[in-house]
N, C-alpha and C positions, 0 to 999 in steps of 0.2 A: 804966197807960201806961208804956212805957218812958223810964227818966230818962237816957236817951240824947238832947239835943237835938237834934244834928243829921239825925236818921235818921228826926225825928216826925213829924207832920202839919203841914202849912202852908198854907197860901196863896201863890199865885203871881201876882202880874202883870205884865203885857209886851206881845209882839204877837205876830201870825202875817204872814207873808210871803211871798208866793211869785211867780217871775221865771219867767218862761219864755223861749226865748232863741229857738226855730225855731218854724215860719218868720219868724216877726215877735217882738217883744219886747214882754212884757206883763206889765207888774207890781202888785201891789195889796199893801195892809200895812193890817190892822186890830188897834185894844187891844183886850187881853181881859184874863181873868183865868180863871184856874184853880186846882185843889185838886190837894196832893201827900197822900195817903191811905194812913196804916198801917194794911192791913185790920185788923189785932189791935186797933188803938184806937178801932175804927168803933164799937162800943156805947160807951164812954167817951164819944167825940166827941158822940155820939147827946144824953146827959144831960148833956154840961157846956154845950152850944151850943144857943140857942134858934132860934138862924134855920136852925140845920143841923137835918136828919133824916136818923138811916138804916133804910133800906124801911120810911119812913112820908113819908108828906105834909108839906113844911115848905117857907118860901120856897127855901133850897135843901136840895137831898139825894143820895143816893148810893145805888141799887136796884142789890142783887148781880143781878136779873132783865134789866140791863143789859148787861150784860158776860158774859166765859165761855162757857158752856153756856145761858146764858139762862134756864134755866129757875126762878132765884130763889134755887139751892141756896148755900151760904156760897162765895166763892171761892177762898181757901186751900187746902183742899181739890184741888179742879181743878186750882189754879196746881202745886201740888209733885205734884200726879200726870203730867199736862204735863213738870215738869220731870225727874221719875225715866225719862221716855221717852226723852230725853233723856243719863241719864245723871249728872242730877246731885240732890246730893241736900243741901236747905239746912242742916240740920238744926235748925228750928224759929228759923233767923234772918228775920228781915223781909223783907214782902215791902210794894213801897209801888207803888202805884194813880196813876199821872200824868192828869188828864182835865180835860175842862168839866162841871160841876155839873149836875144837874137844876134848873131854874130856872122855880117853879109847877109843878115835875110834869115840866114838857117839856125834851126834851136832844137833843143826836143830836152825836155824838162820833167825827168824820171819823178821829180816831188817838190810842187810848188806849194809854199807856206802861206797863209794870209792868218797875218795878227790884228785882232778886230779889238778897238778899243773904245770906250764910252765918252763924254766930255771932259769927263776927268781925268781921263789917262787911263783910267783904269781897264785892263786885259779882261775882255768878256768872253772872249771866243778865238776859237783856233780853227783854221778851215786847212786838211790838207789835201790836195791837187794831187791823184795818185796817176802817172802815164805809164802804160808797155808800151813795148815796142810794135804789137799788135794794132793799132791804133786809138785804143780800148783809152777812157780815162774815168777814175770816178773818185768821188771829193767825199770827205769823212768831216763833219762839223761837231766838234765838240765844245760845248758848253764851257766856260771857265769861272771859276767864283772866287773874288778875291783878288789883289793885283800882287802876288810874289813876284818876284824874280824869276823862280824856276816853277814849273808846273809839271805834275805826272797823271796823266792818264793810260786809261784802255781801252781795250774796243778788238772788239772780234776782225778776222779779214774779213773779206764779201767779194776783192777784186782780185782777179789774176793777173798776178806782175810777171813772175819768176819761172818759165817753163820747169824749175830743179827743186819748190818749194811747194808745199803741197795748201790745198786752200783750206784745211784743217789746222787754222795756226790762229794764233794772238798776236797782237802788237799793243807792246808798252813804250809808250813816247815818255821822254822826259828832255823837257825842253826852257833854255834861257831864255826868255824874250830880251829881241835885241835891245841892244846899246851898244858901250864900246865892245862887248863879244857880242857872240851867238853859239849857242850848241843848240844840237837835235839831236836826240841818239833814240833810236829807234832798236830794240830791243824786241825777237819774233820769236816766239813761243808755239810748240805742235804736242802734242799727247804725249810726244815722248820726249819730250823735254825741251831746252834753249838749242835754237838753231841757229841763229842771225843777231849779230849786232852790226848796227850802221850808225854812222854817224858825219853831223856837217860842224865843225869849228872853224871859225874866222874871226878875224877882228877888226872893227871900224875903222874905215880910212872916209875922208872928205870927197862928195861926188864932186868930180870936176874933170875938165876933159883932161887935162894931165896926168891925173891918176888914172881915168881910164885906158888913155894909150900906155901908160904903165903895165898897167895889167893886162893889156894884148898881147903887147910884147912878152912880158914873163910869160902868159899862158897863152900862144898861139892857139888860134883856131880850135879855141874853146868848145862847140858845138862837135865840131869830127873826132875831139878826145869823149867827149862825156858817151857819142855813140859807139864810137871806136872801143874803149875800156869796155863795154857794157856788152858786146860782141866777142869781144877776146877774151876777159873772163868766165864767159858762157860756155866757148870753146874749152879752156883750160880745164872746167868743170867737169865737159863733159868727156874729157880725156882721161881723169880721174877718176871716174865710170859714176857720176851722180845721177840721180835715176829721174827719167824724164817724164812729168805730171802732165797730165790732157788738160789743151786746152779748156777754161771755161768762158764763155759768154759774159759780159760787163752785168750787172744789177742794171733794172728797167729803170728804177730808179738814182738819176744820175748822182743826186746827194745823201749818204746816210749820216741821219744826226744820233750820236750818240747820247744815250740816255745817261744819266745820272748814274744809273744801276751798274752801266757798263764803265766808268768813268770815274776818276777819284783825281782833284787837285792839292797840290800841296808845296809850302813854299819851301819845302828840305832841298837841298842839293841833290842833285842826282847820284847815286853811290857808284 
């Protein structure tokens, strides 16, 4: 493992939150808890944690056949192939996994984070992991210049998450990379104005298996809330007569990288 602490693997807990503002306002906030994951430390992580597994069976775990290309292979790999497309190239600095665990096996992982950093530390790229519930997923790689604290980007949608959001929309991230916090706040912009704010805040606690069974216990069956929530305020929604968007088809292409044009970094705090 690297004797770098702040860049290692953690544990995260906090909540999720999301506001919607048209036509009517609707807001829900649930805890969780999440893993911040050095792929290079995932076999290490593997033998020093007994309630953790990686692609094996364990209360919780972390299957590379989740992520990526799916198909099981390491994802390192992918990540810095992904990123030479790109243009950039780490050179064998960290790349760290933001997500919800597998929990008994089961997970489903509405937006998984990857913070791609150089040898220096320095924050090159942001990859974010976008899931429905369709079984659809597609990854937005944006560029980053500069190692702030806080970074803000843009970037058009191209994926279909939300049967109630229409794919005429923006999304403006402004995000902390981690340390002792984390924010994501994800801000969804449509023609007619601000529709959605989301957001993830947590704060560092030490990977070990007693924080982990910690955080079981506080959040039971983490997995059947995040799908559970994600169902019931669908319903609530649609009880409230939000108006229902057709289906669209994933992009053929599974990674869109964001261009410069579409993209703007900056170390201001997020307002």
């Amino acid at each position: 493992m690297r004797g770098t602490t702040r860049f290692a693997s953690a544990l995260y807990v906090g909540s999720v939150m999301h506001l919607r503002l048209r036509p009517f306002r609707h807001r829900f906030r649930y805890g969780v808890f999440s893993l911040l994951l050095d792929l290079d430390e995932l076999p290490a992580l593997d033998r020093r944690l007994r309630v953790f597994g990686y692609n094996r069976p364990a209360l919780l775990s972390f299957h590379d056949a989740d992520h990526g290309p799916r198909d099981g292979s390491p994802l390192r790999p992918w990540v810095e192939a992904e990123l030479r497309r790109a243009g950039i190239d780490l050179a064998g600095g960290a790349i760290l996994v933001h997500g919800f665990p597998r929990v008994l096996g089961y997970v489903f992982n509405p937006l998984t984070t990857y913070f791609c950093r150089d040898r220096a530390g320095r924050l090159r790229a942001i990859l974010y992991e976008v899931r429905n519930t369709f079984g659809d997923m597609h990854t937005y790689l944006v560029p980053i210049g500069g190692g702030a604290r806080w970074s803000s980007h843009a970037c058009a949608k191209r994926f279909y998450v939300s049967p109630f959001i229409p794919m005429q929309a923006r999304y403006r991230f402004h995000v902390r990379a981690p340390d002792d916090h984390l924010a994501i706040v994800i801000r969804q912009d449509t023609p007619e104005g601000e529709l959605l704010i989301a957001s993830h805040s947590a704060r560092r606690l030490k990977l070990s298996d007693g924080a982990l069974l910690r955080a079981v216990f506080k959040f039971p069956l983490l997995t059947l809330k995040v799908i559970g929530g994600i169902h019931w305020e669908a319903f609530v929604l649609w009880l409230k007569g939000a108006r229902h968007e057709p289906y669209a088809a994933a992009p053929e292409t599974p990674v869109t990288i964001v261009r410069p044009a579409e993209s703007t970094a900056s170390g201001r705090r997020a307002a």
